[in-house]
KETORGU-187989 format. One record per residue (C-alpha): residue number from 0; z, x, y. Coordinates in steps of 0.2 Angstrom, whole numbers, plus 2048, in hexadecimal, padded with zeros to 3 digits. Example, Ala and Ser with C-alpha at 12.3 -4.5 7.8 and 13.67 -1.06 7.14 Angstrom:
% KETORGU-187989
+-----+-----+-----+-----+
:   i :  pz :  px :  py :
+-----+-----+-----+-----+
:   0 : 827 : 83E : 7EA :
:   1 : 824 : 844 : 7FB :
+-----+-----+-----+-----+
This chain:
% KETORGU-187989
+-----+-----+-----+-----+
:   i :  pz :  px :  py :
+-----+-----+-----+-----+
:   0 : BE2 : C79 : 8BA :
:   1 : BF2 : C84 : 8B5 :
:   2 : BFD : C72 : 8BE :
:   3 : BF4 : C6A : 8B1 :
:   4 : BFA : C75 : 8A3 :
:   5 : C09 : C76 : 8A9 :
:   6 : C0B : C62 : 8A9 :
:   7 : C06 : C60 : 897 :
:   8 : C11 : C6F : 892 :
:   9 : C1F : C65 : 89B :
:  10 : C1A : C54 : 895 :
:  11 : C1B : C5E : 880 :
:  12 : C29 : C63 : 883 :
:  13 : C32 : C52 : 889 :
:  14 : C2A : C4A : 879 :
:  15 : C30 : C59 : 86E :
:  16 : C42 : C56 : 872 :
:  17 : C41 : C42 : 86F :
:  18 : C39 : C44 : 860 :
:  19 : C47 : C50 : 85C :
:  20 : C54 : C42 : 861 :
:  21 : C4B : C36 : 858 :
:  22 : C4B : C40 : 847 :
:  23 : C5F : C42 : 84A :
:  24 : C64 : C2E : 84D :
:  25 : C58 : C2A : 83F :
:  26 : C61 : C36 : 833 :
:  27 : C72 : C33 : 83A :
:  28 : C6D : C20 : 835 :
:  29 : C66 : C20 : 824 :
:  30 : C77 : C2C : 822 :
:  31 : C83 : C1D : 826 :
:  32 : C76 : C11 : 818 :
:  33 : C7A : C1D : 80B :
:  34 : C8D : C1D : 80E :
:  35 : C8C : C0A : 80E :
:  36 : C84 : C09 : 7FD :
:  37 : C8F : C13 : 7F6 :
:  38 : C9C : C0A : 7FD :
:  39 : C97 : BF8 : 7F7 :
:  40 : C93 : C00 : 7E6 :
:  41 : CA6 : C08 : 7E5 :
:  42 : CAC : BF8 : 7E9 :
:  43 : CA1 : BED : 7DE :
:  44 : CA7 : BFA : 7D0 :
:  45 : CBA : BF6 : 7D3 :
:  46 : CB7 : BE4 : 7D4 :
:  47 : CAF : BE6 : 7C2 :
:  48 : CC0 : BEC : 7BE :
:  49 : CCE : BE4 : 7C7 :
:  50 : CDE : BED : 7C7 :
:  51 : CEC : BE0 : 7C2 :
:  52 : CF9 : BD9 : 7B5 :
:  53 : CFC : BC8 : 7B0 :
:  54 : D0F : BC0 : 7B6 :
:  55 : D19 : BC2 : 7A8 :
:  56 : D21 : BB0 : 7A7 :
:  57 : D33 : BAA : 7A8 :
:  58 : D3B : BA4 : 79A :
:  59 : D36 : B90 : 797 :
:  60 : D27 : B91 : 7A4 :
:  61 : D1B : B82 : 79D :
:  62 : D0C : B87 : 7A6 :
:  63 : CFE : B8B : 79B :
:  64 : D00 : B9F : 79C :
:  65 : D12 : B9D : 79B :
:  66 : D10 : B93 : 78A :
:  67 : D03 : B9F : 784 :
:  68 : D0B : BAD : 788 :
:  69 : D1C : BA8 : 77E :
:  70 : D0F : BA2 : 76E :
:  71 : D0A : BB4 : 76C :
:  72 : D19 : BBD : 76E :
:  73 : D22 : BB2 : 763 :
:  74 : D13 : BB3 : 758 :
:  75 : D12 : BC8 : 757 :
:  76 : D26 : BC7 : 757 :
:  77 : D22 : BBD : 748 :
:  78 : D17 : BC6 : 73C :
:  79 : D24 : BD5 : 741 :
:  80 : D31 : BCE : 73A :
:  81 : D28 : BC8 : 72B :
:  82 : D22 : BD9 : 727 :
:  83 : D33 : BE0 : 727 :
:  84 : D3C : BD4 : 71E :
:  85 : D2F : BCB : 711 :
:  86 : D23 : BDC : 70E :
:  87 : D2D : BEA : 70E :
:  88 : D3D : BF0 : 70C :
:  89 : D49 : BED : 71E :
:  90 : D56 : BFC : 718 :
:  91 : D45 : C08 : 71B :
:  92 : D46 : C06 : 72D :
:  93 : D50 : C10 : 73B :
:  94 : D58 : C05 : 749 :
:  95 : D4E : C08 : 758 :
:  96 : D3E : C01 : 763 :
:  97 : D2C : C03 : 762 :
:  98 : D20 : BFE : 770 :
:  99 : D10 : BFC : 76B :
: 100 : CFE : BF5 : 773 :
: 101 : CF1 : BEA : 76D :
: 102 : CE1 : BDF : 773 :
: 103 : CE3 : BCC : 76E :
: 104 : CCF : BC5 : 770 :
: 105 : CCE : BB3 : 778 :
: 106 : CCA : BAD : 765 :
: 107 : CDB : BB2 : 760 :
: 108 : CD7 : BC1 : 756 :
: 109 : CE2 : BD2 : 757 :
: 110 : CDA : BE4 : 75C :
: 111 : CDE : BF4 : 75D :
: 112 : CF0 : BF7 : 759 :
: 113 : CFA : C07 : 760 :
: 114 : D09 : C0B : 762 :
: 115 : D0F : C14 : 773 :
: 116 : D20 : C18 : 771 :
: 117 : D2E : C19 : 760 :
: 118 : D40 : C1B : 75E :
: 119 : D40 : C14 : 74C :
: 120 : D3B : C23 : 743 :
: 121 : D2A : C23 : 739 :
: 122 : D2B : C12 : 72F :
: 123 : D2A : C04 : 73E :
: 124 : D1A : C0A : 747 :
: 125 : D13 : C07 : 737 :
: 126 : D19 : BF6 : 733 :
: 127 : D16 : BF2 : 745 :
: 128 : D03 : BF7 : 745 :
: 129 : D01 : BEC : 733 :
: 130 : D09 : BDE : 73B :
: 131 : CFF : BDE : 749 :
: 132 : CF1 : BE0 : 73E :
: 133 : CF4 : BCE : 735 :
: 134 : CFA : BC5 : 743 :
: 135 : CEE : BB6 : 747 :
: 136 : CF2 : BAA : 757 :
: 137 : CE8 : B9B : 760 :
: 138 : CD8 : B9F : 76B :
: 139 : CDD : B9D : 77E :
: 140 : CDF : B8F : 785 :
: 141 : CD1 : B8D : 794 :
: 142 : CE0 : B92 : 7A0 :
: 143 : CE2 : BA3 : 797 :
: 144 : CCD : BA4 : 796 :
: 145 : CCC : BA5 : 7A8 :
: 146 : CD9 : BB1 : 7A9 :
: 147 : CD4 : BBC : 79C :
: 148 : CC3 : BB9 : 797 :
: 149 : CC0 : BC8 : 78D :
: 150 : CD2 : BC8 : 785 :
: 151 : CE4 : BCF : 789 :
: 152 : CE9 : BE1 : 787 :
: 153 : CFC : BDF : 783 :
: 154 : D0A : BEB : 781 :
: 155 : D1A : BE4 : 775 :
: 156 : D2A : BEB : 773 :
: 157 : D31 : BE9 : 75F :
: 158 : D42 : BEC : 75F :
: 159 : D4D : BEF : 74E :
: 160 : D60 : BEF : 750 :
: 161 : D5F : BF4 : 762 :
: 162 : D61 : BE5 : 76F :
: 163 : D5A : BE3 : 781 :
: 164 : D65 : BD5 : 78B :
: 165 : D56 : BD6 : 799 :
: 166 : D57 : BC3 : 7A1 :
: 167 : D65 : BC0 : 797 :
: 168 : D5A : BC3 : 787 :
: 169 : D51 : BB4 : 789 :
: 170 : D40 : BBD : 78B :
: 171 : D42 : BC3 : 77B :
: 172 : D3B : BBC : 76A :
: 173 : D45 : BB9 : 75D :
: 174 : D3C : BBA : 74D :
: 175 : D49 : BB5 : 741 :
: 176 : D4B : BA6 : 748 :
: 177 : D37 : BA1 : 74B :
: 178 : D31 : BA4 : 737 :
: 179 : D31 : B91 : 734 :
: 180 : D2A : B8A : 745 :
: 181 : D19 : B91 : 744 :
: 182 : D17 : B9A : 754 :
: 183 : D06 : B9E : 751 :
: 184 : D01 : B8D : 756 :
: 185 : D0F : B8A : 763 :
: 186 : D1C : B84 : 757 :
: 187 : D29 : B91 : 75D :
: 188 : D2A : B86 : 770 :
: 189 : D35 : B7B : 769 :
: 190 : D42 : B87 : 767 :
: 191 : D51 : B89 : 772 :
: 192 : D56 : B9B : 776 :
: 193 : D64 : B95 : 783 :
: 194 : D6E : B8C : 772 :
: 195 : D73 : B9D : 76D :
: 196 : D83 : BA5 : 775 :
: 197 : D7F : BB5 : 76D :
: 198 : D6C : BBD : 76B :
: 199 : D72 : BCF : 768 :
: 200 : D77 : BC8 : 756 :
: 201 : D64 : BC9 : 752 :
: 202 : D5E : BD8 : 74C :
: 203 : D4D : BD4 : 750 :
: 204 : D47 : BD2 : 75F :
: 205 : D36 : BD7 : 76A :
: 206 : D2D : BD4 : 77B :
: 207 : D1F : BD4 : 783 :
: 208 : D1F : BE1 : 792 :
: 209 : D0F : BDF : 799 :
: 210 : CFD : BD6 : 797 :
: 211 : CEF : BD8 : 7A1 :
: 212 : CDB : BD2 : 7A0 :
: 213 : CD1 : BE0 : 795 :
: 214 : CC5 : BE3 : 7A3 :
: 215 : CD2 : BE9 : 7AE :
: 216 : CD7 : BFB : 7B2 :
: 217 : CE7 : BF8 : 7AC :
: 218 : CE2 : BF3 : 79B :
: 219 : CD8 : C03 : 79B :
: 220 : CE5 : C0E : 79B :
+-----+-----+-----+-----+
């Protein structure tokens, strides 16, 4: 009789300790589910918002995001310039270079102007948030759409009397030459940046310095 109890005593313990094992690689695996879950939802949150820039183009580049891209610089450039000379007064501004940010919407509407850096004293930023204000441009083209399908968040440059010869100043627009062409609707392709010997004669100049697609974290800076 105590051999018997003695087996089953045995036999409780063996079981005890599987069990006890058992409970360990069952916790230890539903651990490792939870880590991936979070891990697929941390990376489904970063594809939601993709960190990356659009190429800013060369100078002449024909393809559809190079011709876009030249249309709305020249187009902000533009409505600068006009501004400055045909709204106000141009003797009220220092020389100098504003930086400012905005969102252009695939429907060609402007959006939350703001300017990010001044050298021009406190006139410019203000004309520069009023031109941005008024300007109006082409929707996308389907190219740009797939792109960008919520809109572009740009940074400009809007120099006044203070030249940048980056790329020889080619990827600069020129305003005072562009007020006739309406660039708006592409009008300001036709013209031939390479004819002038000397840009640094215009004291008008301004550049796009980088766009990206509003979902992306760097628009959300």
């Amino acid at each position: 009789m105590s051999t018997g109890y003695a087996l089953l005593g045995s036999m409780k313990k063996i079981v005890a300790v599987r069990l006890h094992w058992q409970g360990l690689w069952l916790a230890a695996c539903l651990a490792l589910v939870a880590m991936h879950q979070v891990s697929a939802g941390t990376t489904a949150s970063r594809l939601e918002t993709p960190i990356y820039q659009l190429p800013i183009p060369v100078y002449g580049d024909s393809t559809p995001w190079g011709k876009y891209f030249r249309q709305l610089q020249d187009t902000v450039a533009t409505r600068w310039y006009e501004e400055i000379v045909y709204y106000t007064h141009r003797y009220d501004y220092n020389w100098g270079t504003v930086t400012a940010r905005y969102t252009v919407t695939p429907d060609g509407k402007f959006y939350n102007p703001q300017v990010l850096s001044n050298t021009c004293g406190p006139a410019m930023p203000s004309a520069v948030i009023r031109s941005i204000r008024k300007t109006w441009i082409q929707p996308f083209p389907a190219a740009v759409v797939s792109m960008a399908p919520a809109g572009l968040a740009v940074e400009q440059t809007f120099r006044y009397w203070e030249y940048d010869g980056t790329n020889y100043g080619l990827a600069s627009s020129y305003p005072q030459l562009l007020t006739r062409r309406a660039p708006e609707i592409g009008g300001g392709q036709y013209l031939n940046l390479r004819k002038f010997f000397d840009l640094s004669r215009f004291r008008f100049q301004s550049r796009i310095l980088e766009a990206a697609p509003v979902n992306s974290r760097v628009a959300a800076r």
